[in-house]
C-alpha positions in Angstrom: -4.1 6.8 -26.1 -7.9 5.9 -26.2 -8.9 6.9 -22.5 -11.3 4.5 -20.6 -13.4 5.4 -17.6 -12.9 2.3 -16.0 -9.3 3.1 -14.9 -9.2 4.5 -11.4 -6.2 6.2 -12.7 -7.2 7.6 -15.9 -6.3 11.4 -15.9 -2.5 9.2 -13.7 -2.1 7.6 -17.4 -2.1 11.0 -19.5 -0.3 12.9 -17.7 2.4 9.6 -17.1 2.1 9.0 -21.0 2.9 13.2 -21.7 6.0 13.2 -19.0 7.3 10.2 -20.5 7.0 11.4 -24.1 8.2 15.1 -23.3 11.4 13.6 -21.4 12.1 10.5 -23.7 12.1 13.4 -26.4 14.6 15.1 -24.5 16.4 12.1 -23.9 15.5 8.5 -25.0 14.9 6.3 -22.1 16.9 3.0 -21.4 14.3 1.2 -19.5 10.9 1.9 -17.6 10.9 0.2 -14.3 7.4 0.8 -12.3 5.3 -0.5 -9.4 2.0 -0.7 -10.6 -1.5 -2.8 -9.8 -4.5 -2.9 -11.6 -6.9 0.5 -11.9 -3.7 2.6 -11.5 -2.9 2.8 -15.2 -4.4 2.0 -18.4 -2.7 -0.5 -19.9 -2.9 1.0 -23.4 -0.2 3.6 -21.9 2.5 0.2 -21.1 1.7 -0.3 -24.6 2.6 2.9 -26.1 5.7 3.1 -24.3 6.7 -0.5 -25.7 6.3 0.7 -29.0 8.5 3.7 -28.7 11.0 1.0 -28.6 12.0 1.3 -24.7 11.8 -2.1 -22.8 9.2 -2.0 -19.5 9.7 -3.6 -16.3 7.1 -3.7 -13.4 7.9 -5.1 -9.5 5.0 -6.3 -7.6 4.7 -8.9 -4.3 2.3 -10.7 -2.2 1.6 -12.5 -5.5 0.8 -15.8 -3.8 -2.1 -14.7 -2.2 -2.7 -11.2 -4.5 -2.3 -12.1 -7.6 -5.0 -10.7 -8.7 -3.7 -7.1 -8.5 -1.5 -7.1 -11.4 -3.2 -10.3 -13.5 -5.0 -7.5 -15.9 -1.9 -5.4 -16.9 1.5 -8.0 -16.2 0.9 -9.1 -19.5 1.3 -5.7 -21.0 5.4 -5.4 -19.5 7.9 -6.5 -20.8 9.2 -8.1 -17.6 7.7 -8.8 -14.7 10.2 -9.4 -11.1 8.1 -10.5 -8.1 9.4 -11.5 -4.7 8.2 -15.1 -4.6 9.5 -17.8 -6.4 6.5 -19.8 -7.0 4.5 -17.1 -8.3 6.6 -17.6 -11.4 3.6 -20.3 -12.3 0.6 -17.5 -12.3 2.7 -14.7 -14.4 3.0 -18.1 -17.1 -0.6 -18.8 -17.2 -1.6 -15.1 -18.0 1.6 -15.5 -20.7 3.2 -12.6 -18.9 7.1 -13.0 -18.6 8.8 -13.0 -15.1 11.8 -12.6 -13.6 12.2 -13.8 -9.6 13.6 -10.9 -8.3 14.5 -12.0 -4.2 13.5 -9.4 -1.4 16.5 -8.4 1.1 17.8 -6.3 3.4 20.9 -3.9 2.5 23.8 -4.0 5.7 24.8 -0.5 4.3 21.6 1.2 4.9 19.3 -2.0 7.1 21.5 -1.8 10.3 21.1 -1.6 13.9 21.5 2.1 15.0 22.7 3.5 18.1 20.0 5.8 19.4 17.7 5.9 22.7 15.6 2.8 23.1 12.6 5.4 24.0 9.7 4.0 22.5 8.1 1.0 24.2 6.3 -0.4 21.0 5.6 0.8 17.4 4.0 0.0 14.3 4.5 1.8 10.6 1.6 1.4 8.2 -1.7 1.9 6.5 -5.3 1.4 8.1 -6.2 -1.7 6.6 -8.2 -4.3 8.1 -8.0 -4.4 11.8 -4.4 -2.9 12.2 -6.8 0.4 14.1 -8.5 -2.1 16.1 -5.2 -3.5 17.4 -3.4 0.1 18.0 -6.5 1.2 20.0 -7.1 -2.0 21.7 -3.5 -1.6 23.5 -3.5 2.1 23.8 -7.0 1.2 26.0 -4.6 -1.8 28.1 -2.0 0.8 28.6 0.4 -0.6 26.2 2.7 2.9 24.8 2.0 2.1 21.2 3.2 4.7 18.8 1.7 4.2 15.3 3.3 6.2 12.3 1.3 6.1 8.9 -1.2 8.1 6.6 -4.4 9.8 8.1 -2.9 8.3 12.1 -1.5 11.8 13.5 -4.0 14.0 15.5 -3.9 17.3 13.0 -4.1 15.4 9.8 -6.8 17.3 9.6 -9.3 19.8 11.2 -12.3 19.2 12.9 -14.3 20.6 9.8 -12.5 18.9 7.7 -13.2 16.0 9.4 -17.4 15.9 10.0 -17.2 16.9 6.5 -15.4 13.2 5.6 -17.9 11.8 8.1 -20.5 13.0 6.5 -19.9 11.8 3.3 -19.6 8.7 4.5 -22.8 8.7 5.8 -24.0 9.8 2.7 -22.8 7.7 0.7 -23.9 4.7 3.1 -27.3 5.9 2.5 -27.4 6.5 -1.7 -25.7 2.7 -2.1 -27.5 0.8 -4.4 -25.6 -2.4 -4.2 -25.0 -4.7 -1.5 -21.4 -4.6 -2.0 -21.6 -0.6 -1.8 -23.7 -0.3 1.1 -20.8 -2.8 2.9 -17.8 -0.7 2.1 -19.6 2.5 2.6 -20.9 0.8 6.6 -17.1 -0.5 6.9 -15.8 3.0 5.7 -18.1 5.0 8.4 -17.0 2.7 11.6 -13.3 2.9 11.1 -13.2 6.3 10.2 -15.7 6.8 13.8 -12.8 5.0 14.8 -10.0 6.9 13.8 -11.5 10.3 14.9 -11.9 8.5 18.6 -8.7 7.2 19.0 -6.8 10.6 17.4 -9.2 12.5 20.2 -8.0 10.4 23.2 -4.6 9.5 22.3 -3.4 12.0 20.3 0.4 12.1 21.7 0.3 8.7 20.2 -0.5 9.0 16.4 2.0 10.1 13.7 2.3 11.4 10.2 4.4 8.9 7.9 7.9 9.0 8.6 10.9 9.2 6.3 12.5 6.0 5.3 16.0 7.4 7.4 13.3 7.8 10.6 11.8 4.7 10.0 15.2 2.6 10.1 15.7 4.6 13.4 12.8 3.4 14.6 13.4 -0.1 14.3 16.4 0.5 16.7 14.6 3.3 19.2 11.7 0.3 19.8 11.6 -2.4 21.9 8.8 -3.9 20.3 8.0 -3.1 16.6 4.2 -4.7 15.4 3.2 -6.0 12.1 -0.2 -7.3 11.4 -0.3 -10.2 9.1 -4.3 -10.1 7.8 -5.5 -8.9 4.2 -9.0 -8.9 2.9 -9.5 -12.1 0.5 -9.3 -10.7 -2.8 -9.1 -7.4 -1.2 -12.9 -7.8 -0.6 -14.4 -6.5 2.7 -17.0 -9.1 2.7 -14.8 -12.2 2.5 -12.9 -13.7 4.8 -9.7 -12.4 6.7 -6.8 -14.5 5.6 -3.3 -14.9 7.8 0.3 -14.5 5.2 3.5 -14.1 6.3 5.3 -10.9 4.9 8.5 -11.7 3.3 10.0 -8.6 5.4 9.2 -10.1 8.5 12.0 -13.3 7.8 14.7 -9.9 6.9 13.7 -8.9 10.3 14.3 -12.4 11.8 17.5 -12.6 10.1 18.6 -9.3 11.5 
């Protein structure tokens, strides 16, 4: 496989390309199923795995409003399920074949559980967008939110660590060239100021990411349980904030 630069995931796609060879040798695979976007993997690996003769699948959702995360490298599978119905449309025009594939909730794992009702409100999740701005703007009313997630808890890292991030940031604010880097590198620097307050002052109320098995227990052990419905257009800092509806949310209606 001919490497290119341009691939976030570049060293990801040899090393996913020698696994899958080593084990395929070993024993021949019936079907590779992934979750991948653009950037993660070079499509020359999809490829190379179609002609070994072993059919590819890959899942993606929030293709209404995100197609373009997967426009560059659907093509390249052999199937493609996705969430929403009517983003069978864009997965024709790229001549990519699809296969609605309906979200839902499994009663055998989903399900109400009977545990303490300790936590006033929670919220499980990245820092994207404004999702910090939220958590910190009702820990400051008073509001007992407990936020689980990546980079949230108090210890993530140590204070070194941590000026040493901040510092980069700066840095790198101050070598952009562009426009566009000089935005994300500004954007980058305030919620990451951000984050360091809010772990300072409420640190009993940020959390490492949970375990799928805790987070259904957490759905039951909260009387309240957020979700922020914003995304970057185009996943672009300097466009507009756009309002969607998570498929997940209707599950969590229904149940």
């Amino acid at each position: 496989m001919a490497r290119n630069d341009k691939f976030l995931g570049s060293s990801f796609s040899q090393r996913l390309l020698d696994t899958f060879r080593r084990e395929h040798d070993k024993t021949p695979f019936d079907l590779f199923f992934a979750y991948l976007m653009n950037g993660m993997v070079d499509p020359g690996v999809i490829d190379e795995i179609r002609y070994l003769g072993v059919p590819t699948c890959n899942f993606s959702c929030n293709n209404i409003h995100q197609f373009d995360l997967v426009d560059e490298l659907a093509s390249h599978f052999d199937y493609n399920l996705h969430s929403e119905r009517d983003a069978r449309a864009k997965f024709e025009q790229i001549g990519a074949k699809s296969v609605w594939w309906q979200m839902a909730s499994n009663p055998k794992y989903f399900k109400p559980m009977n545990v303490p009702h300790d936590l006033q409100v929670s919220f499980v999740g990245a820092n994207y967008a404004l999702r910090t701005r939220y958590v910190g703007y009702l820990l400051e009313q008073g509001i007992e939110v407990h936020a689980f997630g990546p980079g949230r808890q108090s210890g993530a890292r140590t204070p070194l660590r941590s000026w040493a991030k901040y510092a980069k940031l700066l840095l790198d604010q101050c070598l952009a060239l562009t426009p566009e880097r000089q935005y994300r590198a500004a954007a980058n620097l305030a919620n990451h100021a951000l984050r360091c307050y809010l772990s300072a002052r409420f640190p009993q109320n940020l959390h490492a990411p949970i375990s799928d098995e805790a987070l259904i227990a957490l759905y039951s052990r909260s009387q309240i349980s957020l979700g922020f419905l914003e995304v970057y257009d185009g996943h672009d800092l300097r466009r507009a904030m756009l309002q969607h509806l998570h498929l997940r949310e209707m599950v969590a209606l229904y149940r």
